[in-house]
ZALONU-405786 format. One record per residue (C-alpha): residue number from 0; residue in one letter; chain; x, y, z. Coordinates in steps of 0.001 Angstrom, whole numbers. Layout:
BEGIN
  nr rest kette       u       v       w
 NUM    A     A       X       Y       Z
...
END
This chain:
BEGIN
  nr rest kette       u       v       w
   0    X     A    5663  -32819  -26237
   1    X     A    3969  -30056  -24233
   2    X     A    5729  -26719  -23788
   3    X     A    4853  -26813  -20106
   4    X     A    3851  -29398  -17462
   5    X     A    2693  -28290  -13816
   6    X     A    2519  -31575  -11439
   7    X     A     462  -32521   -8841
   8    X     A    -527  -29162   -7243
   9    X     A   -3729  -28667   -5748
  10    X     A   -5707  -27457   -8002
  11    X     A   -8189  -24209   -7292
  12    X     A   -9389  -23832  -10921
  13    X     A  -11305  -20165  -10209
  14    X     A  -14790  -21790  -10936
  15    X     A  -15274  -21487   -6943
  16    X     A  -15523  -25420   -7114
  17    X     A  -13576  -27549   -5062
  18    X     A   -9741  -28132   -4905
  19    X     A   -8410  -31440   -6096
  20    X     A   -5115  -32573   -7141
  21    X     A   -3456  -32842  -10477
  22    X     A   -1604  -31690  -13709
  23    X     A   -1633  -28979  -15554
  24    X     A    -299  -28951  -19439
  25    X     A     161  -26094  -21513
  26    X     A     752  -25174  -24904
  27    X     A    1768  -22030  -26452
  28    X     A    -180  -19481  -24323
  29    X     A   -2848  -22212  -23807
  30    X     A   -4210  -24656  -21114
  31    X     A   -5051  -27629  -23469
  32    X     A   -5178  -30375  -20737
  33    X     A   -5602  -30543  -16830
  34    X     A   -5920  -33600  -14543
  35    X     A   -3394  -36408  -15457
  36    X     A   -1378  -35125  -18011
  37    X     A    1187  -38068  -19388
  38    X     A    4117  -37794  -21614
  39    X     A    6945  -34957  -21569
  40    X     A    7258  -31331  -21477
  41    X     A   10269  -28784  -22611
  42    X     A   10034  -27966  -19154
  43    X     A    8534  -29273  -15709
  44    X     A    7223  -27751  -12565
  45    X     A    7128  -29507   -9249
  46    X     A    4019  -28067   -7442
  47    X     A    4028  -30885   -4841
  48    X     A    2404  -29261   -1635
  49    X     A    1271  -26274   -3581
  50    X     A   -1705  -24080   -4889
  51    X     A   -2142  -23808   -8109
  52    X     A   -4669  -20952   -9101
  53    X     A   -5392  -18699  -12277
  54    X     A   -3676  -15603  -12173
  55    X     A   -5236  -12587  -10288
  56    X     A   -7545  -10057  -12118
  57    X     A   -7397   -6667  -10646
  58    X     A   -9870   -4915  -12326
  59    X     A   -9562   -1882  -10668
  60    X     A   -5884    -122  -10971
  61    X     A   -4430    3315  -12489
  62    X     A   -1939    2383  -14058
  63    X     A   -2411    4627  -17169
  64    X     A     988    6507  -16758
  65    X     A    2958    3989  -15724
  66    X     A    2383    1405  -18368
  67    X     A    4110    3764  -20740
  68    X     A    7974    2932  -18589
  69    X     A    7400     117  -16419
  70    X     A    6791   -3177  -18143
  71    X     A    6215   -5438  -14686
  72    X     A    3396   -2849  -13472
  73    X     A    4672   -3411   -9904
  74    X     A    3686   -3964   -6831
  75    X     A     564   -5770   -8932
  76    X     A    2994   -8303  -10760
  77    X     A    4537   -9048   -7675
  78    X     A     757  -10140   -5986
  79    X     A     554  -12915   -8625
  80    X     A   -1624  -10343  -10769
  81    X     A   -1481  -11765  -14815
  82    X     A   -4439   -8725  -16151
  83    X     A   -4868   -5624  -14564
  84    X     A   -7608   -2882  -15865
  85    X     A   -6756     370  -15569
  86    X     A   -8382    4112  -16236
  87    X     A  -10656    4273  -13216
  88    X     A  -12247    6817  -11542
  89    X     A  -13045    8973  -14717
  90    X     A   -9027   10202  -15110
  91    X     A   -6845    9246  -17110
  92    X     A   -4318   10835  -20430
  93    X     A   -7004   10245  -23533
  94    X     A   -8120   11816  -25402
  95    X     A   -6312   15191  -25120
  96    X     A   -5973   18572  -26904
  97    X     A   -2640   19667  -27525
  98    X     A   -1773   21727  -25122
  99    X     A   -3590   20171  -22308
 100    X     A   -1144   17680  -21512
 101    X     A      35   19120  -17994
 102    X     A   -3632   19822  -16931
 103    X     A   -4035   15938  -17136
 104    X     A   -1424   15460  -15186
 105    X     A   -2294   17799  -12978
 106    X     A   -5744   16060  -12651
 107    X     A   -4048   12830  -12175
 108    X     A   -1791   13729   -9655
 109    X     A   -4663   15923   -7438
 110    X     A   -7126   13062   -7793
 111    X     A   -5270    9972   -7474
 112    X     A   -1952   10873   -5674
 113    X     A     673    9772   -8310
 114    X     A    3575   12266   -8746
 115    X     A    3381   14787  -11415
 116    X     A    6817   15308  -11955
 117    X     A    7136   10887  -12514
 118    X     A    4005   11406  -15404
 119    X     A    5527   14295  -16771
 120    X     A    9048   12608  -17629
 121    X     A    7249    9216  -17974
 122    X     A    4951   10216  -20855
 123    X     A    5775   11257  -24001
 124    X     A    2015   12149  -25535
 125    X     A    2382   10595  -28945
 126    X     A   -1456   10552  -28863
 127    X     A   -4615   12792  -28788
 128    X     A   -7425   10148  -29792
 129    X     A   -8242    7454  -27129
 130    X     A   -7276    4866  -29780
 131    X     A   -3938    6800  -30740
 132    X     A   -3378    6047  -26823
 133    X     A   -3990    2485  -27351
 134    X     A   -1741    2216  -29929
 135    X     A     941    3594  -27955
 136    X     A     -19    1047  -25023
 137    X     A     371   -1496  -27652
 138    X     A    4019    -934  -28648
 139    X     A    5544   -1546  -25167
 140    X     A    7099   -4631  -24062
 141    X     A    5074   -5934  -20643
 142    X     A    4802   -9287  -18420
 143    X     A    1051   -9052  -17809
 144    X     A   -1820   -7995  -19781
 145    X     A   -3437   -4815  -19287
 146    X     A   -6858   -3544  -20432
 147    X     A   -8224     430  -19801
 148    X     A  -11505    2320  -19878
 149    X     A  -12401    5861  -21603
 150    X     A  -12432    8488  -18920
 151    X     A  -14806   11087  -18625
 152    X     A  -12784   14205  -17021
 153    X     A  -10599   13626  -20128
 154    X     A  -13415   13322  -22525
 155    X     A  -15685   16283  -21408
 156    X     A  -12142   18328  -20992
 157    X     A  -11468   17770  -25228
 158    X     A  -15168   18292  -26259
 159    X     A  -16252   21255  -23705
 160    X     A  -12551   22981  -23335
 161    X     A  -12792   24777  -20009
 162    X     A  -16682   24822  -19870
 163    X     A  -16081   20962  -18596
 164    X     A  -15798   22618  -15402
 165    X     A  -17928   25138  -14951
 166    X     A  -21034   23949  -16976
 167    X     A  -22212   20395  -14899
 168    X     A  -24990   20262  -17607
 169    X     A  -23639   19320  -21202
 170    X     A  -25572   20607  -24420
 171    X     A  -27034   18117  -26753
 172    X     A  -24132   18996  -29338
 173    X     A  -21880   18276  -26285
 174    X     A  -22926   14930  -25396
 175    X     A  -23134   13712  -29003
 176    X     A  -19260   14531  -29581
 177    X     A  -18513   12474  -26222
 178    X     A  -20938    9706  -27033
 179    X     A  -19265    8997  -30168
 180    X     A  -15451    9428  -28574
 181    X     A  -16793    7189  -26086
 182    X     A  -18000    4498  -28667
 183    X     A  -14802    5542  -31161
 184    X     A  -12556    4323  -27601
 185    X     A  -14625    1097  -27504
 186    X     A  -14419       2  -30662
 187    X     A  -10747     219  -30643
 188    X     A  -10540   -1445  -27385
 189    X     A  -11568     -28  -24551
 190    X     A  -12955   -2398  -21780
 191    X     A  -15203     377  -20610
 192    X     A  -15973    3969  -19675
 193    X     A  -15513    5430  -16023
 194    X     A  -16192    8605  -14465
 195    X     A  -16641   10212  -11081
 196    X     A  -19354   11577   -8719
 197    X     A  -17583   11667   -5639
 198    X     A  -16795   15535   -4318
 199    X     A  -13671   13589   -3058
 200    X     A  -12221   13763   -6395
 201    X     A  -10885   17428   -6990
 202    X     A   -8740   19654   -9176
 203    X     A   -5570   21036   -8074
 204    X     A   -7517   24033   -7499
 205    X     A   -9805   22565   -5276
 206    X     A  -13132   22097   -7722
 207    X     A  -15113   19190   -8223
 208    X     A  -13300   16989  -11274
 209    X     A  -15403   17186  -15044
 210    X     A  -18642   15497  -14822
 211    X     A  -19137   15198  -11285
 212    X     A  -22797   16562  -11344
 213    X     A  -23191   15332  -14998
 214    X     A  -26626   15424  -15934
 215    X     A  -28591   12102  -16547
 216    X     A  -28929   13241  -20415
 217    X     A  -24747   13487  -20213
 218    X     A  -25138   10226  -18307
 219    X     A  -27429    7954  -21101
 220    X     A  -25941    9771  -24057
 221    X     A  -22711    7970  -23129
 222    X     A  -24254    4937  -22519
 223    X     A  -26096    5088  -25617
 224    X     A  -22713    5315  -27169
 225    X     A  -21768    2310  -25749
 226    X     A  -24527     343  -26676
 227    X     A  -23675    1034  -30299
 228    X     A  -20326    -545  -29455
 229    X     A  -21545   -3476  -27860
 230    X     A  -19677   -4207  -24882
 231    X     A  -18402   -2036  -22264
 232    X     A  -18347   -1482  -18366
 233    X     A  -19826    1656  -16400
 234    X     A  -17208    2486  -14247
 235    X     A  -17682    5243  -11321
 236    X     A  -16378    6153   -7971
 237    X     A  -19247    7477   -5967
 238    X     A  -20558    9071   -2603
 239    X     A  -23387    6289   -2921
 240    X     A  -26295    7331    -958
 241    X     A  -25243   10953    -752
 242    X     A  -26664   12176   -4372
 243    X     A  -29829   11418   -4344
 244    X     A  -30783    9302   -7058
 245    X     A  -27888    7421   -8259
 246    X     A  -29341    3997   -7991
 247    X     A  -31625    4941   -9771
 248    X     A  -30497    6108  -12829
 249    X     A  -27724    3907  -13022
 250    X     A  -30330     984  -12813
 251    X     A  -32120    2547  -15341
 252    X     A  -28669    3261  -17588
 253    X     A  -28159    -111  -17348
 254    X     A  -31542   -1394  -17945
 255    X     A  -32108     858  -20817
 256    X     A  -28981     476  -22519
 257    X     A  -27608   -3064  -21555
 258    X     A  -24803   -1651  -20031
 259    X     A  -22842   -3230  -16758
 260    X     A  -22201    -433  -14172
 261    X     A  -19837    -614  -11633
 262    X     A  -19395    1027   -8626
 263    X     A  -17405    1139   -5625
 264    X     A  -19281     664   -1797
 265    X     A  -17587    1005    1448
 266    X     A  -19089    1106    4573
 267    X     A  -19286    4877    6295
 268    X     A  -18784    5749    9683
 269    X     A  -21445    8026    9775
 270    X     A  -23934    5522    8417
 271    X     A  -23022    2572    9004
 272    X     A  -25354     -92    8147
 273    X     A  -26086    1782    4981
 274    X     A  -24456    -656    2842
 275    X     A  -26853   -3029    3147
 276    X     A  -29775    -899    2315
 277    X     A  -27742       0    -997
 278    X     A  -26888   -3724   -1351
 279    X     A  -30499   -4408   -1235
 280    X     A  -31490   -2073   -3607
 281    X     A  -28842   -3409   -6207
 282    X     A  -30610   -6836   -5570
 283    X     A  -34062   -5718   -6191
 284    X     A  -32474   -3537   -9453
 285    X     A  -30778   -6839  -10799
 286    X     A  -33551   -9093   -9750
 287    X     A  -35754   -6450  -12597
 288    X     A  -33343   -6697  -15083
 289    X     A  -30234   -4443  -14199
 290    X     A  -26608   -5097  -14042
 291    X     A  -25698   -2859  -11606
 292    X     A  -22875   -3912   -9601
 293    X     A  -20903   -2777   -6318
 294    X     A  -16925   -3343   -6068
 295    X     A  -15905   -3995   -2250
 296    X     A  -12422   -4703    -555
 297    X     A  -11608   -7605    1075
 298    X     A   -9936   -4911    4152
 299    X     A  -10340   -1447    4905
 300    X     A  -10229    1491    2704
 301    X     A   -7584    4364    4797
 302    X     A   -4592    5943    4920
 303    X     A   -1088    5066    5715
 304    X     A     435    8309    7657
 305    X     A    4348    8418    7329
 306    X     A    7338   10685    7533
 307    X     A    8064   10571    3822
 308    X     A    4205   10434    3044
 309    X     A    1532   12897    1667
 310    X     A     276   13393    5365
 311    X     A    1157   12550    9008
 312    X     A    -119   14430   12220
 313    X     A    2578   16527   12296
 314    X     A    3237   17922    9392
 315    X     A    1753   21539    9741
 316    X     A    2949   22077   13352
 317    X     A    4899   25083   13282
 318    X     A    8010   23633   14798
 319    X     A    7776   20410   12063
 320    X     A    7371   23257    9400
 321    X     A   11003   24524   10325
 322    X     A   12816   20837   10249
 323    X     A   10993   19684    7260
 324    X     A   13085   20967    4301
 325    X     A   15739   18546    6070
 326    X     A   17734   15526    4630
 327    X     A   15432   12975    6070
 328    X     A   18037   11372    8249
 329    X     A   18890   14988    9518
 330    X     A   15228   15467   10366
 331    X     A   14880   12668   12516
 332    X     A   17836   13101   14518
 333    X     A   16053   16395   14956
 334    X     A   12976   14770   15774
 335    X     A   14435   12744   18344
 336    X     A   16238   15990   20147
 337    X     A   13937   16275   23361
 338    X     A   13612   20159   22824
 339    X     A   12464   19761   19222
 340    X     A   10083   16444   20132
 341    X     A    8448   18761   23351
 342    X     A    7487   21555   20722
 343    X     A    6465   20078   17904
 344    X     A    4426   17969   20766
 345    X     A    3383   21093   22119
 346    X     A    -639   21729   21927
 347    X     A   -2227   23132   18739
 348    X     A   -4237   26055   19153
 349    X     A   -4994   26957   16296
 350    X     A   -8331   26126   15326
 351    X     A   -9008   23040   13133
 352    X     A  -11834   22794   10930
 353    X     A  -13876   19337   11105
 354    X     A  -12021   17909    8478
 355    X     A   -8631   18760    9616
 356    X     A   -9342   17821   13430
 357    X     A  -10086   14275   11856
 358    X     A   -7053   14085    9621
 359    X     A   -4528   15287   11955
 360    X     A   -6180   14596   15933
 361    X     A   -7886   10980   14574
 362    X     A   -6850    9475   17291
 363    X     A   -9695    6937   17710
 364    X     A   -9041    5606   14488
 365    X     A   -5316    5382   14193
 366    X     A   -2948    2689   14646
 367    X     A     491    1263   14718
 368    X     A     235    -693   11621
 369    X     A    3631   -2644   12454
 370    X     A    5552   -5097   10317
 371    X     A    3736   -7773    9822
 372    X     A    1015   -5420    9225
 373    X     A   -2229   -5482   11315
 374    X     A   -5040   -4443    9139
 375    X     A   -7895   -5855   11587
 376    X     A   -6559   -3917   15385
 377    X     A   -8980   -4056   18097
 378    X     A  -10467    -907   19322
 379    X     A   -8225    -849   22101
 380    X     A   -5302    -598   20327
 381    X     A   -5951    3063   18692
 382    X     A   -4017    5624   19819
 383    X     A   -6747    6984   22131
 384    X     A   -7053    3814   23643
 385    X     A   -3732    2970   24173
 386    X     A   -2855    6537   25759
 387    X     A   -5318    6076   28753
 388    X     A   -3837    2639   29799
 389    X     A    -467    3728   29049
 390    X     A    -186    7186   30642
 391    X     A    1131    8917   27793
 392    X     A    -938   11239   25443
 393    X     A   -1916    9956   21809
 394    X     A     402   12514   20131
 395    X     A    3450   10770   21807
 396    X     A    2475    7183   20813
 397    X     A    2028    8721   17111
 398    X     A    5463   10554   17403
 399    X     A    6698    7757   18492
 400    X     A    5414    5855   16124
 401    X     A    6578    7752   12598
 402    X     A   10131    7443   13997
 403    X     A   10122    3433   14666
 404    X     A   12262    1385   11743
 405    X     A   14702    3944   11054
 406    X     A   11605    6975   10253
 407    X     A    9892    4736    8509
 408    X     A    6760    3610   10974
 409    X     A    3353    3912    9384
 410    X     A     193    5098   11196
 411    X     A   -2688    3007    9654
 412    X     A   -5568    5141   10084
 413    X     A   -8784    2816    8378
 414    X     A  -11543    5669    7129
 415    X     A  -13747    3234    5780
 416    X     A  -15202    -169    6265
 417    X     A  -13837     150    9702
 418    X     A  -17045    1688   11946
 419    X     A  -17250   -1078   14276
 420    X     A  -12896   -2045   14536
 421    X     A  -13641   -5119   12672
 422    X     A  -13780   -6504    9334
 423    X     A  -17365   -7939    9408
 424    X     A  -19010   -5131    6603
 425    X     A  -16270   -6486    4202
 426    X     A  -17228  -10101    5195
 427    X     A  -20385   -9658    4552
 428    X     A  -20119   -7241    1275
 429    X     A  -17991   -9811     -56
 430    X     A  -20317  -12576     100
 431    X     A  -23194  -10578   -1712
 432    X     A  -24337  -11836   -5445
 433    X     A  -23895   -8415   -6548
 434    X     A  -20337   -7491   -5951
 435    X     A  -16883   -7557   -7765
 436    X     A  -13942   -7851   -5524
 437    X     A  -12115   -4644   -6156
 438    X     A   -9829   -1886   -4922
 439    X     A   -6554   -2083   -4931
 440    X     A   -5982    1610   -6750
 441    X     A   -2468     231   -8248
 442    X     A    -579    2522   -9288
 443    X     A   -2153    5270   -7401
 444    X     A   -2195    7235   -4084
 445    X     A    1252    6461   -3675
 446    X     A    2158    8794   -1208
 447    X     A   -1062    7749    1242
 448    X     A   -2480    4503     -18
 449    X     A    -998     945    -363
 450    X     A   -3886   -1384    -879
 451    X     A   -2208   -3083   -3900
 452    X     A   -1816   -6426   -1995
 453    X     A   -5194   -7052   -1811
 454    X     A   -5316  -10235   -3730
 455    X     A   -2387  -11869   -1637
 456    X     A   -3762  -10789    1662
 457    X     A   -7413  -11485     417
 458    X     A   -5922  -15271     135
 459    X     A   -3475  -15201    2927
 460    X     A   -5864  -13310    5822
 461    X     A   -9505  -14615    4895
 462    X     A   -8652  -18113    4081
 463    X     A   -6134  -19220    6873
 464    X     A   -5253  -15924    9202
 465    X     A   -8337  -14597    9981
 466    X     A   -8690  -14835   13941
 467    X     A  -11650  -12330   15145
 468    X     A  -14313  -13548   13266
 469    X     A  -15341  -16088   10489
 470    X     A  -12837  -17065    7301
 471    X     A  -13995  -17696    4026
 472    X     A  -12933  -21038    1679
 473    X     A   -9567  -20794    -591
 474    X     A  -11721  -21630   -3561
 475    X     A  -14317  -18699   -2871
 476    X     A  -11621  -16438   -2604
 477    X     A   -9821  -17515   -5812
 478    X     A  -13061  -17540   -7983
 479    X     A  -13758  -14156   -6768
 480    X     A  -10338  -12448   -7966
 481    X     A  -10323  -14322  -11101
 482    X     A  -13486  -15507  -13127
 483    X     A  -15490  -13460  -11304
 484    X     A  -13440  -10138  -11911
 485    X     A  -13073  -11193  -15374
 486    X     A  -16771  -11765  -16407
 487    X     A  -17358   -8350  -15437
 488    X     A  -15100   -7146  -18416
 489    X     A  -16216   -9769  -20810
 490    X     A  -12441  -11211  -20263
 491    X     A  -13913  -15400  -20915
 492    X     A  -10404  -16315  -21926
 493    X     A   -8758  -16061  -18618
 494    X     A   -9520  -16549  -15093
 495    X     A   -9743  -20418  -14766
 496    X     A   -8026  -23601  -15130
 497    X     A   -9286  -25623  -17529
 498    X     A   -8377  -26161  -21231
 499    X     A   -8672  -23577  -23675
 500    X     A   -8454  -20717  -21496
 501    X     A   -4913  -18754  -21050
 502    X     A   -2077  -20232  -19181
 503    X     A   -2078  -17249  -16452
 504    X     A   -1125  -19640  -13501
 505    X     A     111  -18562   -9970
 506    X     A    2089  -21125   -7560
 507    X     A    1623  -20512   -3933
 508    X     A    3110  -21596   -1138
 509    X     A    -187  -21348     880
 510    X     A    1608  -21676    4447
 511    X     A    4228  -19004    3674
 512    X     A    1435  -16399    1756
 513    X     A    1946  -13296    3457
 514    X     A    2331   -9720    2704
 515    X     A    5081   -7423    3996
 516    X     A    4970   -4017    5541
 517    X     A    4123   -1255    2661
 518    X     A    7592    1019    2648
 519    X     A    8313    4005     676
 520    X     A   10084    3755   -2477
 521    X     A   12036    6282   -4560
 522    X     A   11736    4220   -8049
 523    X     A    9566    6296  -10025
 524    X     A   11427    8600  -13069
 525    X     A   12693   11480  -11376
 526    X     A   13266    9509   -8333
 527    X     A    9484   10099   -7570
 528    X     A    7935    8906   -4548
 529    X     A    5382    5646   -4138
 530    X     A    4593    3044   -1192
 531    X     A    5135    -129   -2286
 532    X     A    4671   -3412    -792
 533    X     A    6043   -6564   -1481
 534    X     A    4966  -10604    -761
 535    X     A    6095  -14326    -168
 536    X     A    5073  -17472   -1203
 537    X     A    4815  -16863   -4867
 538    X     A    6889  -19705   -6181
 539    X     A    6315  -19012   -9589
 540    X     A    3998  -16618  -11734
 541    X     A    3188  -18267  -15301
 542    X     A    1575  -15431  -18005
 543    X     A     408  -16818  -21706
 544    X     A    2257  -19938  -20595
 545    X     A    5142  -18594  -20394
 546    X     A    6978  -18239  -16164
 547    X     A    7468  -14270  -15510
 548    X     A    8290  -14598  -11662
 549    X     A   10050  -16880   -9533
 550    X     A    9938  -16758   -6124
 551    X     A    9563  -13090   -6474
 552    X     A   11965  -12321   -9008
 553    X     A   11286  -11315  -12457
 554    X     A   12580  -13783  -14960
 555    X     A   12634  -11629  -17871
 556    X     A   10061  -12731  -19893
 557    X     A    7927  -10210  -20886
 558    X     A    4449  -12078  -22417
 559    X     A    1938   -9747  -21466
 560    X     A    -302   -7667  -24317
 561    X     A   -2646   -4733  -24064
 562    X     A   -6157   -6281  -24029
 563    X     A   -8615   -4878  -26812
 564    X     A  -11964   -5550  -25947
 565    X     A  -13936   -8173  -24795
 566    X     A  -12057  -11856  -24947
 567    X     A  -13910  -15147  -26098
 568    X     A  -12602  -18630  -24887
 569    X     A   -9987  -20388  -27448
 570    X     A  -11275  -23957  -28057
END
């Protein structure tokens, strides 16, 4: 008797091949037979008119604080996600001097949005080694499996002290102590090492985070480190084409050392077919021998603008300044006063720098996101559009805007991937050889940033919703957010549908797939701040065989194990 029977779904096994129907039996936390499966089971699922896919890999989340108090890892359980890898971006809580706990945090919360306070109650630092940290991953209860990556800002911040700021270039002695703390976190688990070279990435204080303008000797020591290990992903967030250079050396890191390097690429507004030349370049790179590889989103990469949010238009007008201390349902009453709405209304003179002028007077590239969201609006339906047919200015439709659903409207406002008001760069990004879906920043940017849902609207938008330019197949889709997010890790136990691989299963109800309108949330210890967003059409979540979700709710089991290294297929 099997410990699990799944019947006559329609099958999307994550090899990108084509779906069929059948069975699905499992054992343990195993797949050991798909097609016709006869005989019994201790228990029986119905997927009659259903998808049946492996479980989502999201292989690029911060969920590094988080994992220590919340053993779902929402909103990424809730998107049908069974492995998540966290420690992105080169931040993250290991390893760390005593001492330099809160600057951590600090970093954390300046570089990636999550509250301070929530870390600071949330984790109780009963580590200073990177493997010390994995050990205290390792004694928490979770439902989904969770893997992490050594991060440079916290690695050049324990061997260079303060110097990891104000020295870019490392001494030898330097890069020796992080290559082997690098290697020390891979051998005791660590799916990889990340870091940053984006000047969007900054202190609290405003400086560019540890290692930004790392040397390449700082660069290849590390990966020389983790070619001792043997395995290992290079990680990095990166103003690609804007340090000259980079392509370069991380073909030749990769080359040289046999390393996989990551990287994210979105498309720019103020180049915007330069994607493809990079795209090109990784071709010709991989085509010589590299493994240099981008990660793209399936949607835009921007900001959600909100009253209880870490931004809106508003927020440094003078006459907002005085209401904003308010009870929020105080506030907006305020707000809605007609003296209080003409002066905080009233033009700014003050003078903006670029930045701020873009942030705060966008116009041309914000929207009423709405609920059902619209992630793909038309050009004509920005703000500085929709003023000139409407006869009202583009601060009143945004006013109006934050105060629609109780004070809860969002103003989507897509900075990236979004030059041309449509979603063709990530159609065609996605469909390159040499890209990982990726993305979703879980866990992070939670008072800004809600792109968690990727991997439900990936499904639900591109396969079947999709209306203003081409869709792509279910089964592309699938194999993209599970073996092929995976493989990059080394993670050949999971991803697909066939026997011997883990029983991480998801059970969609394709027609009702759909993603609801991010909110705010107050969940986080200390009643800490995050946007959330939920979905539909999950009928059931299975983890290591075992169901963890059913239609949306959690059932209480709790399967899910911190993932230490790379993962060979069970047969």
């Amino acid at each position: 008797m099997h410990d699990l029977i799944i019947r006559g779904g329609s099958i999307v096994d994550g090899t990108g091949s084509q779906a069929y129907s059948g069975d699905i039996a499992v054992d343990s936390d195993q797949i050991v037979q798909v097609g016709e499966v006869d005989g019994a089971a201790r228990q029986e699922i119905d997927a009659q008119g259903l998808l049946v896919t492996p479980g989502w890999v999201d292989i690029h989340t911060h969920y590094d604080g988080q994992a220590m108090w919340d053993p779902y890892l929402t909103p990424s359980s809730w998107h049908g996600c069974t492995s998540v890898v966290m420690g992105n971006c080169g931040v993250g809580f290991a390893p760390v001097t005593p001492g330099n706990e809160d600057w951590l945090i600090e970093l954390m919360e300046s570089v990636e949005d999550i509250p301070g306070s929530a870390l600071s109650e949330g984790l109780d630092w009963r580590w200073q080694s990177f493997p010390e940290y994995l050990d205290a991953l390792e004694t928490q209860d979770r439902a989904i499996d969770i893997g992490t990556q050594v991060p440079h800002c916290a690695v050049r911040a324990y061997v260079m002290g303060e110097r990891c700021l104000s020295e870019p270039i490392a001494n030898p002695e330097d890069i020796e102590s992080m290559s082997k703390i690098v290697e020390e976190g891979l051998n005791a688990g660590a799916l990889g090492f990340s870091t940053s070279r984006t000047v969007v990435h900054r202190t609290k204080s405003g400086e560019e985070v540890p290692g930004t303008f790392a040397g390449e000797n700082e660069l290849y020591g590390i990966a020389e480190g983790m070619q001792r290990s043997g395995h290992g992903v290079f990680q990095m967030a990166s103003d690609l084409g804007e340090q000259d250079g980079d392509l370069r050396w991380m073909s030749e890191l990769s080359k040289n050392y046999g390393v996989p390097v990551s990287v994210n690429l979105f498309q720019n507004d103020g180049r915007p077919t330069q994607y493809r030349e990079i795209l090109q370049k990784m071709r010709s790179a991989n085509q010589s021998g590299a493994q240099v590889f981008a990660q793209v989103s399936g949607r835009t990469a921007g900001l959600l603008l909100c009253l209880d949010g870490t931004m809106h238009p508003f927020m440094s007008k003078p006459a907002y300044r005085e209401i904003r201390h308010l009870p929020k349902a105080e506030r907006i009453r305020k707000m809605r006063e007609p003296e209080i709405r003409r002066a905080i209304l009233k033009p700014d003179e003050r003078r903006l720098s670029v930045q701020q002028k873009l942030y705060l007077e966008g116009w041309h590239k914000m929207f009423r996101l709405g609920d059902p969201p619209n992630y793909e609006p038309s050009q004509s339906e920005c703000f500085e559009e929709r003023a000139k047919t409407e006869g009202v200015t583009p601060e009143e439709l945004a006013y109006d805007t934050l105060l629609e659903f109780d004070g809860n409207g969002l103003i989507y406002f897509p900075l990236l991937n979004y030059a041309n008001y449509n979603f063709e760069p990530s159609y065609e990004m996605m469909q390159s050889p040499d890209i990982h879906f990726g993305g979703s920043d879980g866990g992070a940017h939670c008072g800004a940033i809600c792109d968690v849902s990727l991997p439900t609207f990936n499904l639900a938008y591109w396969s079947r919703d999709r209306d203003k330019g081409s869709r792509l197949p279910i089964e592309f889709i699938v194999h993209k957010q599970t073996m092929g997010t995976a493989s990059l890790h080394g993670l050949h136990d999971r991803g697909c549908l066939k026997p011997g691989y883990l029983a991480d299963i998801n059970l969609i109800d394709f027609e009702q797939l759909n993603v609801a309108a991010p909110k705010m949330a107050f969940d986080l210890p200390t009643d800490a701040r995050r946007l959330i967003q939920k979905a539909s059409g999950y009928h059931a979540t299975v983890k290591s065989g075992e169901v963890i979700f059913r239609d949306g709710e959690p059932t209480g089991k709790l399967p899910g194990n911190l993932i230490r290294g790379p993962q060979g297929l069970n047969q």
